[in-house]
PDB file of N, CA, C, O and CB in Angstrom:
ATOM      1  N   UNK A   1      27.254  -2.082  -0.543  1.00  0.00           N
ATOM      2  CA  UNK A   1      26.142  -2.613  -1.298  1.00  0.00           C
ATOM      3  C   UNK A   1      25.896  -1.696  -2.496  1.00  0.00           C
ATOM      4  O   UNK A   1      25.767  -0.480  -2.358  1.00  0.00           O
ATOM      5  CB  UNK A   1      24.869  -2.742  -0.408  1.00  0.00           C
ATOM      6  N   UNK A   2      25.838  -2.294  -3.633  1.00  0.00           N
ATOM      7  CA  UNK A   2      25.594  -1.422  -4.802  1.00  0.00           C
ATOM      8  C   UNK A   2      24.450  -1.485  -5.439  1.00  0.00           C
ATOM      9  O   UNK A   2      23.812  -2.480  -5.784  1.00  0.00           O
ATOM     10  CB  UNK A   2      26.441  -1.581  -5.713  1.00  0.00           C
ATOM     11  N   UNK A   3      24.131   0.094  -5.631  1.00  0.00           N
ATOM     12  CA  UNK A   3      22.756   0.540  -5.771  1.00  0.00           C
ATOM     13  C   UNK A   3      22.273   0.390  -7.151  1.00  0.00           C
ATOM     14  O   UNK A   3      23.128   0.731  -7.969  1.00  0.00           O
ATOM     15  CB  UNK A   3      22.608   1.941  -5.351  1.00  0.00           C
ATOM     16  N   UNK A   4      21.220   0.003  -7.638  1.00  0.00           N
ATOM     17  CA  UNK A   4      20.776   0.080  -9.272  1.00  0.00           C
ATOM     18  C   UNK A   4      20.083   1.192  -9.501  1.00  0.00           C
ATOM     19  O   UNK A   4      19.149   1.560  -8.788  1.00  0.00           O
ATOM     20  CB  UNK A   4      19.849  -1.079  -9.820  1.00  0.00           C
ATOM     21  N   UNK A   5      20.580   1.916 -10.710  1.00  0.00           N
ATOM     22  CA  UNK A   5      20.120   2.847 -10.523  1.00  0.00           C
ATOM     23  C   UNK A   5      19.105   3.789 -12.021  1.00  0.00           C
ATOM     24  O   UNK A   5      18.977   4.896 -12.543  1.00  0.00           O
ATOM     25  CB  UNK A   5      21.322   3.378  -9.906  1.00  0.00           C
ATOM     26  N   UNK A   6      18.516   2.074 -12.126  1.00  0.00           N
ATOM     27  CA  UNK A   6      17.783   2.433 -13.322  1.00  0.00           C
ATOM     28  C   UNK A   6      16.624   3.409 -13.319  1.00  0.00           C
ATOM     29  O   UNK A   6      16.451   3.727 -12.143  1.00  0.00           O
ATOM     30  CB  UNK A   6      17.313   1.301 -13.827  1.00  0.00           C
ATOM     31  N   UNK A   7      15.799   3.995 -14.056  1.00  0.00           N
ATOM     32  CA  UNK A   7      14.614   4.995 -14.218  1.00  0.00           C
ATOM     33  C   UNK A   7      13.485   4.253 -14.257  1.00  0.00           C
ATOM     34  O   UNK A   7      13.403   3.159 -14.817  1.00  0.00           O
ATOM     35  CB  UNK A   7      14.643   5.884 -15.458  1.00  0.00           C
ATOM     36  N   UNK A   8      12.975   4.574 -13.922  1.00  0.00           N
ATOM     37  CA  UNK A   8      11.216   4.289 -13.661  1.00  0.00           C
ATOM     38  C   UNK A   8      10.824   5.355 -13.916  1.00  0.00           C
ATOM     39  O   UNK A   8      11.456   6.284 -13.413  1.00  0.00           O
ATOM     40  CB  UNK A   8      10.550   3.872 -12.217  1.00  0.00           C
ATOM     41  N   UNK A   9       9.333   5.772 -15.010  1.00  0.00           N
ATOM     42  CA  UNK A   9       8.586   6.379 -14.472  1.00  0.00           C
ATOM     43  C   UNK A   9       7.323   5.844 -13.893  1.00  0.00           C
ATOM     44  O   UNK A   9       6.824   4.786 -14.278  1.00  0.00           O
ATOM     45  CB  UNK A   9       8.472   7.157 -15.160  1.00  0.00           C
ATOM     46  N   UNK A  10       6.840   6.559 -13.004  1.00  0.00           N
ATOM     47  CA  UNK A  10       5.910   6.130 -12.031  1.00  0.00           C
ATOM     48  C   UNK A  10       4.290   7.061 -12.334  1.00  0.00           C
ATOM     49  O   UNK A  10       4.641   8.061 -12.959  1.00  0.00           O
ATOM     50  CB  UNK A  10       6.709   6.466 -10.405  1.00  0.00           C
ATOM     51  N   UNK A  11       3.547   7.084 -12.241  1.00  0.00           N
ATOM     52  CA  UNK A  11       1.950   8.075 -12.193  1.00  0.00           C
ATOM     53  C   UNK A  11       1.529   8.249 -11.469  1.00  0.00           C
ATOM     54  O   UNK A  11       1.444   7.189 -10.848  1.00  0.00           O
ATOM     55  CB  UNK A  11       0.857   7.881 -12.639  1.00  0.00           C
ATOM     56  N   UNK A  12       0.956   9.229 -10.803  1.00  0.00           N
ATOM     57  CA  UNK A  12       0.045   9.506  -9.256  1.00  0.00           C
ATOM     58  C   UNK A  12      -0.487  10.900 -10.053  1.00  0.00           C
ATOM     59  O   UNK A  12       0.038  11.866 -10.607  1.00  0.00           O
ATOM     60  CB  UNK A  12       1.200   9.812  -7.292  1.00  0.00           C
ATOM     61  N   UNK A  13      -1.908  10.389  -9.758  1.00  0.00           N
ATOM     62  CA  UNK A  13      -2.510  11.621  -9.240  1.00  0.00           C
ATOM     63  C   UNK A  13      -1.921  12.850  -8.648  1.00  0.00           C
ATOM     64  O   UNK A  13      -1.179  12.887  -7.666  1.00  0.00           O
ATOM     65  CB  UNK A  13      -3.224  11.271  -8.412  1.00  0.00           C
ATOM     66  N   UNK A  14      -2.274  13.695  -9.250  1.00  0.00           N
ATOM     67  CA  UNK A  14      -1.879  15.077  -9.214  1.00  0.00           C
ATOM     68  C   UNK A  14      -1.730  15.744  -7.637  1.00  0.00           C
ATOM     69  O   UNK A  14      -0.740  16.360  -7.241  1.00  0.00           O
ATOM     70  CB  UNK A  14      -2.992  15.859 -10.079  1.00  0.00           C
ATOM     71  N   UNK A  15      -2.978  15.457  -6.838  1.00  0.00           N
ATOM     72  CA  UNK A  15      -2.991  15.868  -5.609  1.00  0.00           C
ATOM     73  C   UNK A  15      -1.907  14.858  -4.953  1.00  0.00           C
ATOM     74  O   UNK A  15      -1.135  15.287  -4.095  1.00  0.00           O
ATOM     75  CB  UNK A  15      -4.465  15.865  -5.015  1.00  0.00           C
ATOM     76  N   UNK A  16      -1.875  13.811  -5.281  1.00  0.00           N
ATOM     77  CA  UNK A  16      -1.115  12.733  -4.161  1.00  0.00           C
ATOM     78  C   UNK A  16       0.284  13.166  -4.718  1.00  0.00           C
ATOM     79  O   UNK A  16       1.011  13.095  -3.727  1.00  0.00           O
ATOM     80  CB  UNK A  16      -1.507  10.727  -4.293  1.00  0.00           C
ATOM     81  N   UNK A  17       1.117  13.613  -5.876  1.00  0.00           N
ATOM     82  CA  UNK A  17       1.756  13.945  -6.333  1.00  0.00           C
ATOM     83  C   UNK A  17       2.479  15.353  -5.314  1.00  0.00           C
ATOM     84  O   UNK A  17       3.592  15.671  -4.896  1.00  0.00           O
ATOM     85  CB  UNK A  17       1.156  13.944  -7.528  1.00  0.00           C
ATOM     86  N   UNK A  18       1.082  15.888  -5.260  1.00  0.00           N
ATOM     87  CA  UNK A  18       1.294  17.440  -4.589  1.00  0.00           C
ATOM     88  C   UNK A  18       2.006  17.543  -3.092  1.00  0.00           C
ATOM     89  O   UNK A  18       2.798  18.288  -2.514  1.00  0.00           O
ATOM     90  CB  UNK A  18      -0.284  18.172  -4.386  1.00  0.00           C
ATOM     91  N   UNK A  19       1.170  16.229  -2.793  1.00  0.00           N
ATOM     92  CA  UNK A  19       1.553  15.809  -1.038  1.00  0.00           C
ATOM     93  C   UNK A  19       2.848  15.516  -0.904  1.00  0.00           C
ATOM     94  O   UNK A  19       3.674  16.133  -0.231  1.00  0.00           O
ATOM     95  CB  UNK A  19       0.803  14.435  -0.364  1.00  0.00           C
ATOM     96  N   UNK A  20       3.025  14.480  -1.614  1.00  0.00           N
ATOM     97  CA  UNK A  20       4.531  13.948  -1.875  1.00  0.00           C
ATOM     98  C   UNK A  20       5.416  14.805  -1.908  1.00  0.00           C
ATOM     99  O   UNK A  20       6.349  14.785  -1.105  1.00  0.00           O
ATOM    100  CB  UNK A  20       4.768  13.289  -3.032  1.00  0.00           C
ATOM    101  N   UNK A  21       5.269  15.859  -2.988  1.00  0.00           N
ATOM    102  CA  UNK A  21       5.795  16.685  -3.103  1.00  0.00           C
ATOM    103  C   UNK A  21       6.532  17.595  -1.830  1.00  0.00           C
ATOM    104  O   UNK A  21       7.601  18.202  -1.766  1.00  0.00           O
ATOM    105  CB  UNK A  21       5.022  17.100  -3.780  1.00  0.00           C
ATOM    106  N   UNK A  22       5.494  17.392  -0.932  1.00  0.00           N
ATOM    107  CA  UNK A  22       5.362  19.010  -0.148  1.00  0.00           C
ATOM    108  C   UNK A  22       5.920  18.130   1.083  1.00  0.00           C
ATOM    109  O   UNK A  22       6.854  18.675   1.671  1.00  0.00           O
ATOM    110  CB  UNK A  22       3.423  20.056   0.091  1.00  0.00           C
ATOM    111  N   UNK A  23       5.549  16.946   1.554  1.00  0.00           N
ATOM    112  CA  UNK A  23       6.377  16.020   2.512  1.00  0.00           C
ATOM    113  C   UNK A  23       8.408  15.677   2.519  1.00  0.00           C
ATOM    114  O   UNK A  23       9.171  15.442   3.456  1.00  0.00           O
ATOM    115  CB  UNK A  23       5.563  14.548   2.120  1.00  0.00           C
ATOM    116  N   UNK A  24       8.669  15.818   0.906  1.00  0.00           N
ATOM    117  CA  UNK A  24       9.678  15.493   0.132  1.00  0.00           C
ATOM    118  C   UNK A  24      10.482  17.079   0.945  1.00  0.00           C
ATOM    119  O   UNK A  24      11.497  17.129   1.639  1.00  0.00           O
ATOM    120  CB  UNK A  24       9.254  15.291  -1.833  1.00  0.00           C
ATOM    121  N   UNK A  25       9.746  17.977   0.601  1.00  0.00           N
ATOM    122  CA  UNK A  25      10.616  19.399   0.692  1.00  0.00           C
ATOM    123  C   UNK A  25      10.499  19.500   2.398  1.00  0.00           C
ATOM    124  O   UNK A  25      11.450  20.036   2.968  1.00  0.00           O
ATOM    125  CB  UNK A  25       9.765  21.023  -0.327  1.00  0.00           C
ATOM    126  N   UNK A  26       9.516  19.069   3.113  1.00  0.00           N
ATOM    127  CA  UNK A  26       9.224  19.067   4.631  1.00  0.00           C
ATOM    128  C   UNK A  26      10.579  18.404   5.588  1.00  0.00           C
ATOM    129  O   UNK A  26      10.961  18.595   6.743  1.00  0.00           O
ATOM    130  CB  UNK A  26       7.741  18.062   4.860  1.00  0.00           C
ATOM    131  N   UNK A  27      10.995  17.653   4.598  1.00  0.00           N
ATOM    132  CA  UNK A  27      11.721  17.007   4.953  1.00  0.00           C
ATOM    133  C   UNK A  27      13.480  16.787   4.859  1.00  0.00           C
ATOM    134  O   UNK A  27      14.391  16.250   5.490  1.00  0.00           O
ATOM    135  CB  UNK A  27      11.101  16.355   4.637  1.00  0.00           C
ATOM    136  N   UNK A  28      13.175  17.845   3.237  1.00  0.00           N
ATOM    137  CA  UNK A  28      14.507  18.107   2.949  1.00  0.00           C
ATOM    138  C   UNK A  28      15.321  16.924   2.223  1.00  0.00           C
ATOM    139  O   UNK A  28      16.513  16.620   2.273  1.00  0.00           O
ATOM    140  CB  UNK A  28      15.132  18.468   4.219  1.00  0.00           C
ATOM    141  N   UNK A  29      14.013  16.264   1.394  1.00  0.00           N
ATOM    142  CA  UNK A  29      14.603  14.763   0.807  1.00  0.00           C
ATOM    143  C   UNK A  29      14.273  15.258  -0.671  1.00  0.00           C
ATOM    144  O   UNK A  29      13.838  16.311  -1.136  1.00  0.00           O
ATOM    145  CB  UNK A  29      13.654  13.021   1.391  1.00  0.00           C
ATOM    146  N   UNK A  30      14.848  13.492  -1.441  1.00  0.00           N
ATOM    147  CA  UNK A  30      14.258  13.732  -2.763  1.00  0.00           C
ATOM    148  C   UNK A  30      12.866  12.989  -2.821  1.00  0.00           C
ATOM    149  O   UNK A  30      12.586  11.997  -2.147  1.00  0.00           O
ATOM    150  CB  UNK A  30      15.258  13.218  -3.932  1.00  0.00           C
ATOM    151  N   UNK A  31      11.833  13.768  -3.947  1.00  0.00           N
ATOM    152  CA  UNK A  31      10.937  12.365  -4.103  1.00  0.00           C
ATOM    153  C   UNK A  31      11.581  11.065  -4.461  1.00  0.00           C
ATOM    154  O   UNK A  31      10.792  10.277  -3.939  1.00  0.00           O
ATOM    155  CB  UNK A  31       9.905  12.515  -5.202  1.00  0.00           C
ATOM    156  N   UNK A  32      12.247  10.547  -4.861  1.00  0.00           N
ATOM    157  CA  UNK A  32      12.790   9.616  -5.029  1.00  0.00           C
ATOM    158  C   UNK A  32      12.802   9.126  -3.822  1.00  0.00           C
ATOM    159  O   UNK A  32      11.998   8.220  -3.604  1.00  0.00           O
ATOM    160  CB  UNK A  32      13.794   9.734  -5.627  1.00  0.00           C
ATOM    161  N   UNK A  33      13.711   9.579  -2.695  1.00  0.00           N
ATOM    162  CA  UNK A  33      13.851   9.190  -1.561  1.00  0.00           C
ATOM    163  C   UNK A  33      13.088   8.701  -0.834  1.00  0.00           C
ATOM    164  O   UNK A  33      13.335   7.725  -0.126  1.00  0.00           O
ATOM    165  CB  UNK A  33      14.186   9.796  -1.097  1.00  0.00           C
ATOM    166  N   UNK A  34      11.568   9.563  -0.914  1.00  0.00           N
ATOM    167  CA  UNK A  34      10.386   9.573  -0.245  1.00  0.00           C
ATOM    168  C   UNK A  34       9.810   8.090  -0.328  1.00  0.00           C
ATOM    169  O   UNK A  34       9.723   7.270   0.586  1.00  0.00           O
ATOM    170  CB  UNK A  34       9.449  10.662  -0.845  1.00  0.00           C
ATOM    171  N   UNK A  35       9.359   7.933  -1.958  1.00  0.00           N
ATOM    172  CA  UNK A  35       8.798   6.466  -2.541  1.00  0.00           C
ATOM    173  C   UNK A  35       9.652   5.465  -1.750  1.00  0.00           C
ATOM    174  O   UNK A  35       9.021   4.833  -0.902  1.00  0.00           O
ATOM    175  CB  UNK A  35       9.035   6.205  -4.357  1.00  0.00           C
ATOM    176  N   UNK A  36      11.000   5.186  -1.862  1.00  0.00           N
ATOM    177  CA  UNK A  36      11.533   4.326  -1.443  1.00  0.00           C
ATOM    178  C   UNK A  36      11.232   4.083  -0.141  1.00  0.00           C
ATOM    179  O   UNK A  36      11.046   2.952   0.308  1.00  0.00           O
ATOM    180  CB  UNK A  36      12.590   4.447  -1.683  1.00  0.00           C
ATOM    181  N   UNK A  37      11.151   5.538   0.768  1.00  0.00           N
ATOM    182  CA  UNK A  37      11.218   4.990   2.016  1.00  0.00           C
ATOM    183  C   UNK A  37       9.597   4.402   2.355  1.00  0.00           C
ATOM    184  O   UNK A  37       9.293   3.754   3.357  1.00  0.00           O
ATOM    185  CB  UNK A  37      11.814   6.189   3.081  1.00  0.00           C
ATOM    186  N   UNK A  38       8.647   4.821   1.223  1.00  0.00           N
ATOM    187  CA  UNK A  38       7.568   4.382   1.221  1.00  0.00           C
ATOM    188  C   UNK A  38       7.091   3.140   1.165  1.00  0.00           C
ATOM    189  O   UNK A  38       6.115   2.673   1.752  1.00  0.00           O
ATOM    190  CB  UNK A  38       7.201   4.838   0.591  1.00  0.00           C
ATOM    191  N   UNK A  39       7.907   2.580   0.353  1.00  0.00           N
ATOM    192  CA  UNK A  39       7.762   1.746  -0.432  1.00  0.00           C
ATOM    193  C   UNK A  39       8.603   0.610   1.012  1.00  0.00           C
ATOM    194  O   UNK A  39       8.176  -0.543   0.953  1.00  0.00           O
ATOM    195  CB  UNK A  39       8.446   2.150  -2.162  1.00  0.00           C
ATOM    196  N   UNK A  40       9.432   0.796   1.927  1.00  0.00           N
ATOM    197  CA  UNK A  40       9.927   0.150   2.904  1.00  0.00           C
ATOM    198  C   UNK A  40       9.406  -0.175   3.568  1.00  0.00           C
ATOM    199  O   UNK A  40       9.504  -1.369   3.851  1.00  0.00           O
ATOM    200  CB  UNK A  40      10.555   0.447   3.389  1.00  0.00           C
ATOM    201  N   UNK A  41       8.429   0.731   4.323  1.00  0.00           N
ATOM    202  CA  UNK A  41       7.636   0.860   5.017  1.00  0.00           C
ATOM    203  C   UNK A  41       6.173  -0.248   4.739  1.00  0.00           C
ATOM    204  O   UNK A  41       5.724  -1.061   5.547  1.00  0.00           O
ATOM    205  CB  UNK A  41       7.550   2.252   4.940  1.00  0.00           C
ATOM    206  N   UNK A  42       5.630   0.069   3.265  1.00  0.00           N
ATOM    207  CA  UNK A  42       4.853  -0.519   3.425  1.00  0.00           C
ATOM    208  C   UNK A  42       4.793  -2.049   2.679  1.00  0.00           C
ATOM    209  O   UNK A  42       3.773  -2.737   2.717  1.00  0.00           O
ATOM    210  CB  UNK A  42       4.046   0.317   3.247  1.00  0.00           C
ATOM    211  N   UNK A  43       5.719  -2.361   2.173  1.00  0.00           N
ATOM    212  CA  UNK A  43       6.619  -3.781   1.704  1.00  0.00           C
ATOM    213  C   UNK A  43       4.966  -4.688   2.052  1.00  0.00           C
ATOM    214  O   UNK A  43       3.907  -4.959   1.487  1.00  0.00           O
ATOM    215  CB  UNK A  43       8.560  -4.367   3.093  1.00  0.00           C
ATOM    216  N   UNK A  44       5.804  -4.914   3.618  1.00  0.00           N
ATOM    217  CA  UNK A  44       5.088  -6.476   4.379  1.00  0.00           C
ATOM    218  C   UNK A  44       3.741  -6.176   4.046  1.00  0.00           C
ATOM    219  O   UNK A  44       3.011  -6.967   3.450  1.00  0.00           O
ATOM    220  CB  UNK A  44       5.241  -6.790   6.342  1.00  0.00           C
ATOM    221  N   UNK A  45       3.297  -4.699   4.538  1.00  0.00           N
ATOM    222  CA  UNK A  45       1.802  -5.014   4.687  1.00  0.00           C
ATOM    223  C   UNK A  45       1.165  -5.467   2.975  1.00  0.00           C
ATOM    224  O   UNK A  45       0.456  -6.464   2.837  1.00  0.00           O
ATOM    225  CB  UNK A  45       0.944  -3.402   5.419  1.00  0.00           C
ATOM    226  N   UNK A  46       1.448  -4.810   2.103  1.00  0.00           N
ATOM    227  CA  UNK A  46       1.517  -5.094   0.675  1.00  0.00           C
ATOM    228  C   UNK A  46       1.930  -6.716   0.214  1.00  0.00           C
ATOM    229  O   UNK A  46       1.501  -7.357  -0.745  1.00  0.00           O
ATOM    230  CB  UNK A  46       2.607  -4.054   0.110  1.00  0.00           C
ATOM    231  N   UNK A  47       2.617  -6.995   0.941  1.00  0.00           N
ATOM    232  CA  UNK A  47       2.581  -8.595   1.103  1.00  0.00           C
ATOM    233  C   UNK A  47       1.508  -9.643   1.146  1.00  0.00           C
ATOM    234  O   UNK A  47       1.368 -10.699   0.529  1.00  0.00           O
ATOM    235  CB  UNK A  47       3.080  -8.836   2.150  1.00  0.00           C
ATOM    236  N   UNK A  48       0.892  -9.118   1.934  1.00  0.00           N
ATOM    237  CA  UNK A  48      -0.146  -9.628   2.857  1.00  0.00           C
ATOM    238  C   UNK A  48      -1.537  -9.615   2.289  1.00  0.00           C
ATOM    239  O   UNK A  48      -2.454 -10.389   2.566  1.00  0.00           O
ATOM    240  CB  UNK A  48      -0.146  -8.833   4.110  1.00  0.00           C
ATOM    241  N   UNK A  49      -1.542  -8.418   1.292  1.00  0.00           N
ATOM    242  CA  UNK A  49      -2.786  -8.627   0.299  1.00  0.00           C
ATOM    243  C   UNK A  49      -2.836  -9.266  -0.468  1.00  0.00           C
ATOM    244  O   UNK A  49      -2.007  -9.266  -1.378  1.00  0.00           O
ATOM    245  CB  UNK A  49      -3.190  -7.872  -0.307  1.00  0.00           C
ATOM    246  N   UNK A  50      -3.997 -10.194  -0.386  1.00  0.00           N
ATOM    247  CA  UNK A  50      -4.100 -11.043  -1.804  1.00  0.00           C
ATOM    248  C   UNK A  50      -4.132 -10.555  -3.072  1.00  0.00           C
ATOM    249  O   UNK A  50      -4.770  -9.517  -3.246  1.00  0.00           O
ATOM    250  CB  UNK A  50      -5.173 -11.740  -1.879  1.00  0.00           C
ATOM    251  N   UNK A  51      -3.598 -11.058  -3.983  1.00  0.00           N
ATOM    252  CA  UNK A  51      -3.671 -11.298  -5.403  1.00  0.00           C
ATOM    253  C   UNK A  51      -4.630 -11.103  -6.223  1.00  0.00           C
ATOM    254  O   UNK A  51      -5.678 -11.334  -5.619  1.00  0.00           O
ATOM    255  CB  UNK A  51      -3.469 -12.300  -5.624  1.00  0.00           C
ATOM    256  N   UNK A  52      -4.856 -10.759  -7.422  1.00  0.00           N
ATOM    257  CA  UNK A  52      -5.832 -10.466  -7.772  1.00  0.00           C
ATOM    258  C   UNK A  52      -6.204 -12.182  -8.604  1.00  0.00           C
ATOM    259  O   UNK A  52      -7.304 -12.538  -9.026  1.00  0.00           O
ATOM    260  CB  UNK A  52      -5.693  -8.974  -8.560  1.00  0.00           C
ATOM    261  N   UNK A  53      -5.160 -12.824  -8.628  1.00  0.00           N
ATOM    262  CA  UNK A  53      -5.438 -14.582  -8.889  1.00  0.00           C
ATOM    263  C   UNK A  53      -5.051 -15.377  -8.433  1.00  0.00           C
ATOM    264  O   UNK A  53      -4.753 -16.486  -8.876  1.00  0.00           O
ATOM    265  CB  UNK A  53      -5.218 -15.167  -9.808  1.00  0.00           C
ATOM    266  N   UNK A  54      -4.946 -14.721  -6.918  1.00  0.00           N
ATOM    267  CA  UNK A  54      -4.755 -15.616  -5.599  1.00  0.00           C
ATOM    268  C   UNK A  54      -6.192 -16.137  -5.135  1.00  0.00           C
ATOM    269  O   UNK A  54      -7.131 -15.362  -4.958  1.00  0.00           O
ATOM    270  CB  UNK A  54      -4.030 -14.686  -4.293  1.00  0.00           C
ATOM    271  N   UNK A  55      -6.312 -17.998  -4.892  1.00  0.00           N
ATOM    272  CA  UNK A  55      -7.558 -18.618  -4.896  1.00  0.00           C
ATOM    273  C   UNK A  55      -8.286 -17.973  -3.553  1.00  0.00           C
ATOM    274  O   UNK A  55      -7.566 -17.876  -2.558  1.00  0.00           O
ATOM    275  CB  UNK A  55      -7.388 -20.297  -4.893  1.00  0.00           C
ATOM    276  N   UNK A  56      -9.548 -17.560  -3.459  1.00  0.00           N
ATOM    277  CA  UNK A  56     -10.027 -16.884  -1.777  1.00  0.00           C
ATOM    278  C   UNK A  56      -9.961 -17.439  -0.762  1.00  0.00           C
ATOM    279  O   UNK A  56     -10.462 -18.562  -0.717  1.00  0.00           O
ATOM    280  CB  UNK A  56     -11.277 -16.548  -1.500  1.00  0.00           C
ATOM    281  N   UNK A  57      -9.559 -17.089   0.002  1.00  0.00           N
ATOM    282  CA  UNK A  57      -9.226 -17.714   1.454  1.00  0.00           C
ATOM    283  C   UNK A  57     -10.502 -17.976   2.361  1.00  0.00           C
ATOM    284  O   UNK A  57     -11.348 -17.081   2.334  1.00  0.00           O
ATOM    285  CB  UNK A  57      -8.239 -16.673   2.303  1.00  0.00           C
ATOM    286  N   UNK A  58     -10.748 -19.045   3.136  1.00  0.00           N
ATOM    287  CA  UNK A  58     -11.700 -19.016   3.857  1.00  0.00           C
ATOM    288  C   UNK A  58     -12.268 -18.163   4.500  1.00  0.00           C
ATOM    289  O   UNK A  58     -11.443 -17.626   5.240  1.00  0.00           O
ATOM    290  CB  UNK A  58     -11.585 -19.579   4.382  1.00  0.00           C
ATOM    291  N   UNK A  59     -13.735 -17.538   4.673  1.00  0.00           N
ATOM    292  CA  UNK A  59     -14.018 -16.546   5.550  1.00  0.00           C
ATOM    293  C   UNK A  59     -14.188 -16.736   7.133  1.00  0.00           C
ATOM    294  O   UNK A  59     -14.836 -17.582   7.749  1.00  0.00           O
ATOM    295  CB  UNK A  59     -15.097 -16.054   5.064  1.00  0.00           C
ATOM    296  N   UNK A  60     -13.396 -15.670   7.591  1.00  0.00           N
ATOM    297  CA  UNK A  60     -13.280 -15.693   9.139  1.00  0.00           C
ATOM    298  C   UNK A  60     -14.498 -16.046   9.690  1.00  0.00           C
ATOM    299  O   UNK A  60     -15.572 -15.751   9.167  1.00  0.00           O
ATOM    300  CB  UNK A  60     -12.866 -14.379   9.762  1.00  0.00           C
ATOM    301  N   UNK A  61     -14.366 -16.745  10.858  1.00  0.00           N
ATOM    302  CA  UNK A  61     -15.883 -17.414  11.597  1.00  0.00           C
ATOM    303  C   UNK A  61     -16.915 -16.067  12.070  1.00  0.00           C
ATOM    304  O   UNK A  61     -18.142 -16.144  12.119  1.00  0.00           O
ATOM    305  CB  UNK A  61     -15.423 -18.497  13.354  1.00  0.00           C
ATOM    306  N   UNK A  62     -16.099 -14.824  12.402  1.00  0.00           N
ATOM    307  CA  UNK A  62     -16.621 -13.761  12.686  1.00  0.00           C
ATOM    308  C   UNK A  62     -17.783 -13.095  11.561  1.00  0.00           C
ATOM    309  O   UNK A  62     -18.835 -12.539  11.876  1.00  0.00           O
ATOM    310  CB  UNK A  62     -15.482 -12.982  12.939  1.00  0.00           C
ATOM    311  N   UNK A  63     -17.266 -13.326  10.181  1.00  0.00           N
ATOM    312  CA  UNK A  63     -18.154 -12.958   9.343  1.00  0.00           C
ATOM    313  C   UNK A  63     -19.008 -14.603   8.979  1.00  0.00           C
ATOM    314  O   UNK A  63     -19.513 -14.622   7.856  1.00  0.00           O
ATOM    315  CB  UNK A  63     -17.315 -12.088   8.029  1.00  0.00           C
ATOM    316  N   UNK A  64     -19.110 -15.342   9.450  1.00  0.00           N
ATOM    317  CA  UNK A  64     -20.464 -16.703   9.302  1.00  0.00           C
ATOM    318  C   UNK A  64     -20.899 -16.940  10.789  1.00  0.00           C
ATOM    319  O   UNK A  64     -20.978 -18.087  11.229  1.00  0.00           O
ATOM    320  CB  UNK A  64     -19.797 -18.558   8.570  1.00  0.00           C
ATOM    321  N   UNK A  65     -21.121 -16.072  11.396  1.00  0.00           N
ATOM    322  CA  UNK A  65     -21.804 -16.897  12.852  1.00  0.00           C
ATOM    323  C   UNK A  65     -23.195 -16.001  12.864  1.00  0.00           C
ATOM    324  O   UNK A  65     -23.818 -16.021  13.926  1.00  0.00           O
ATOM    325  CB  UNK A  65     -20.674 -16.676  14.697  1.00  0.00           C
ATOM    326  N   UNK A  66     -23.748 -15.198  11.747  1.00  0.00           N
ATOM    327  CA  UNK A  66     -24.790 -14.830  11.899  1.00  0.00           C
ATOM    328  C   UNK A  66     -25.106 -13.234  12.446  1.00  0.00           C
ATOM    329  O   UNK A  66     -26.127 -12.546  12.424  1.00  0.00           O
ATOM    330  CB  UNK A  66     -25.186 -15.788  12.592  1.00  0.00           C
ATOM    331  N   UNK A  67     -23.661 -12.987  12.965  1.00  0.00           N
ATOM    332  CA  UNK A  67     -23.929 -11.890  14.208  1.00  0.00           C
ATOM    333  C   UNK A  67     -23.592 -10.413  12.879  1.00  0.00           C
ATOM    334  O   UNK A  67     -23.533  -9.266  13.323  1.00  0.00           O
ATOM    335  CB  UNK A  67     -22.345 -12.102  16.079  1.00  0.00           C
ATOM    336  N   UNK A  68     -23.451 -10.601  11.707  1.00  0.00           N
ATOM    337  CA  UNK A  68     -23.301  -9.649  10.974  1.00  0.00           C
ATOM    338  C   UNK A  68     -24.340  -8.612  10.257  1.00  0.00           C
ATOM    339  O   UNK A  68     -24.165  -8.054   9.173  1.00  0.00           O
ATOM    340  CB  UNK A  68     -22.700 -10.175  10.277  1.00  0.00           C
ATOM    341  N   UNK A  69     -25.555  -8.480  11.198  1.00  0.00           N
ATOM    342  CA  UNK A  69     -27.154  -8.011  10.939  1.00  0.00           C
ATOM    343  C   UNK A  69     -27.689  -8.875  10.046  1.00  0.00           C
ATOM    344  O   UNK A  69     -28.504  -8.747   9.131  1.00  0.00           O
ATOM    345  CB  UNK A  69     -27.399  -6.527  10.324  1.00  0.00           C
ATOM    346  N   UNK A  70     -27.340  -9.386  10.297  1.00  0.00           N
ATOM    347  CA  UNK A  70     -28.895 -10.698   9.695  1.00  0.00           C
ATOM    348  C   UNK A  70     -29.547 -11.042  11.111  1.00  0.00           C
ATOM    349  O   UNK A  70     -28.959 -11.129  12.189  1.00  0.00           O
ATOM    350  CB  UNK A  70     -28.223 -12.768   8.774  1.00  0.00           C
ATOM    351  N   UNK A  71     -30.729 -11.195  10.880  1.00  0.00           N
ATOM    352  CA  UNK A  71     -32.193 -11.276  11.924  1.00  0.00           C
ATOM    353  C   UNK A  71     -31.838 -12.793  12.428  1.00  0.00           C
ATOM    354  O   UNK A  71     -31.541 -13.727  11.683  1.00  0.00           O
ATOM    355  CB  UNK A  71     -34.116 -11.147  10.933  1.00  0.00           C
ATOM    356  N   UNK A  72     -31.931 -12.836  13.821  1.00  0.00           N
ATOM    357  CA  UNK A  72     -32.198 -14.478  14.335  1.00  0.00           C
ATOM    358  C   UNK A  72     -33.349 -15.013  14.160  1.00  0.00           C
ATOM    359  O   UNK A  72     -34.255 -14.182  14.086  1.00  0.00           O
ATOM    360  CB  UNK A  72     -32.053 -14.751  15.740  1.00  0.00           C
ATOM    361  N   UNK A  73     -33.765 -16.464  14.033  1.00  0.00           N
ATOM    362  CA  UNK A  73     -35.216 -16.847  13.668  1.00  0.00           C
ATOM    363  C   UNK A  73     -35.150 -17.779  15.358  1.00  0.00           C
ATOM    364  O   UNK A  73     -36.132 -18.405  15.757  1.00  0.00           O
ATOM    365  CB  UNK A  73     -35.501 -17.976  11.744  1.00  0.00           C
TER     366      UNK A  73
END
């Protein structure tokens, strides 16, 4: 399977940068390596969030049955 192996640059915060960093060497990888495997990992769940002009989805019955501190009459 052949790899593409174009450049990105990417931005993070300095501290999250730092972590990465220090996980990357913990590990004996590249950052590069790290993102990707990050980025594997969290794919589906990233899937799964809506859109920022995705239409809203119905709200769960759990949040309309009242039981969310609002007072019973």
């Amino acid at each position: 399977m052949p790899t593409d192996k174009r450049k990105q640059s990417l931005y993070f915060p300095e501290d999250m940068l730092q972590e990465m960093g220090d996980e990357a060497k913990r590990q004996d990888r590249s950052l590069s390596w790290l993102v990707q495997q990050a980025w594997r990992i969290a794919r589906e769940k990233l899937s799964r969030t809506p859109g920022i002009n995705d239409p809203p989805s119905a709200p769960s019955p759990a949040a309309t049955d009242g039981s969310q501190g609002t007072p019973s009459t």
